[in-house]
C-alpha positions in Angstrom: -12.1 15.8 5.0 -12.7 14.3 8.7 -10.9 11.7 9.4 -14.3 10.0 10.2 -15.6 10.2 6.5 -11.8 8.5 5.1 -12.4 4.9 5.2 -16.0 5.3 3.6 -14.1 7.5 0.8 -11.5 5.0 0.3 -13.8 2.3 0.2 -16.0 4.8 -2.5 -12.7 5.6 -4.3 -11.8 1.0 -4.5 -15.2 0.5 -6.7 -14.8 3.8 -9.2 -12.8 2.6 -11.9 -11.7 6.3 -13.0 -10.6 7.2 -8.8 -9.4 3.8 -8.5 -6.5 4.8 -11.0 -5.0 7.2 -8.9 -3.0 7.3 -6.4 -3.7 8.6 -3.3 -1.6 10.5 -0.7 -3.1 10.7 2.9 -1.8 13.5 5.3 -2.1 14.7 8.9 -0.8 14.9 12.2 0.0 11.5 13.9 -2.5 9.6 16.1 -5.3 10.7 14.2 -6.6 7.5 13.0 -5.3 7.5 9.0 -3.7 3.9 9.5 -6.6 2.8 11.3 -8.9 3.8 8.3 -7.2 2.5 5.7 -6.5 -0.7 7.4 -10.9 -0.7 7.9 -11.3 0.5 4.5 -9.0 -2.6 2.9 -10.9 -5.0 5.4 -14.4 -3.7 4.0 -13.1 -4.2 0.6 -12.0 -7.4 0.9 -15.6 -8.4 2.6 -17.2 -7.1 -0.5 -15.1 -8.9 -2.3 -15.8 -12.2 -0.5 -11.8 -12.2 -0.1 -9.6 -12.8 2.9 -7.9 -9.7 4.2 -4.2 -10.1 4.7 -2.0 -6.7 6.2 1.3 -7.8 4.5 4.3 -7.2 6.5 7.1 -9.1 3.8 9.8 -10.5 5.7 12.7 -13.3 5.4 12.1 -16.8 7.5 13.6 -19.9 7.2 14.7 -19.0 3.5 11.7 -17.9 2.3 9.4 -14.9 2.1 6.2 -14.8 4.3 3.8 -12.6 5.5 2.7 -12.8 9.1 -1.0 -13.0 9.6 -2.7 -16.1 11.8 1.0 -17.7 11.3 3.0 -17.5 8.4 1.4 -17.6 5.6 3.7 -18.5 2.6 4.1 -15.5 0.0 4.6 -17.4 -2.8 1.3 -18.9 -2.0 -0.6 -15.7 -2.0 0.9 -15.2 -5.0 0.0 -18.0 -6.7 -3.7 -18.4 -5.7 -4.2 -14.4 -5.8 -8.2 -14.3 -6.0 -8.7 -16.0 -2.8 -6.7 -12.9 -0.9 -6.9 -8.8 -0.6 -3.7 -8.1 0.3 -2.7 -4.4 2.0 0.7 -3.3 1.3 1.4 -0.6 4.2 4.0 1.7 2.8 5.1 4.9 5.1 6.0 7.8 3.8 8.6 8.2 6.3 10.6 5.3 5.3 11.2 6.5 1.9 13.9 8.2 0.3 13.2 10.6 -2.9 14.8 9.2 -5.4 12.9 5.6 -4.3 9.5 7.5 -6.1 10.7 10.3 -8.6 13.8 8.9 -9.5 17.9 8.8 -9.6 19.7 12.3 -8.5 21.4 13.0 -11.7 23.1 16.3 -13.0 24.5 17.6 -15.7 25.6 21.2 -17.1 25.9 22.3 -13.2 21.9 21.5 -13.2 20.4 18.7 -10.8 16.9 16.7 -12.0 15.8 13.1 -10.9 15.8 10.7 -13.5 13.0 8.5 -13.7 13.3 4.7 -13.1 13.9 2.8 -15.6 15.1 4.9 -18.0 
């Protein structure tokens, strides 16, 4: 796929309730443009959706949890009013250990497997 057709596909992918249910794993060289589509893809979707777009980058301030967009925005408030808001959760690859999305390193009878989360 060109990078050109992803945030149309995503946006496709949103409103099928069969694609919407899976995951998807985008993949390329850097400076390509995959954060800038998905960030255009979320903000089309939230249009359609008559919602306001937040990008949420989750942080600690002044005892509380926010997200920074236009000011702080309260998180607690997002989540308590949650149809008024379509909120991106940016999550890199890169910043991700293993075991954080197929499990704990375990072993047993010299053999090593990840067990899942919440087993």
């Amino acid at each position: 796929m060109r990078i050109s057709e992803l945030k149309n596909y995503i946006v496709k992918r949103y409103f099928s309730p069969i694609a919407r249910r899976r995951a998807l794993l985008i993949l390329g060289p850097p400076g390509i443009g995959k954060s800038i589509s998905i960030y255009e893809a979320a903000e089309e979707i939230a249009k359609r959706l008559k919602k306001k777009f937040i990008p949420m980058r989750l942080r600690w301030s002044k005892g509380r949890f926010v997200i920074s967009h236009d000011g702080e925005k309260d998180f607690f408030e997002i989540l308590n009013e949650p149809d008024n808001y379509f909120v991106l959760t940016d999550i890199r690859l890169s910043t991700i250990a293993p075991e954080d999305l197929i499990g704990i390193p375990r072993s047993h009878n010299h053999t090593s497997f990840y067990e899942p989360q919440g087993s």
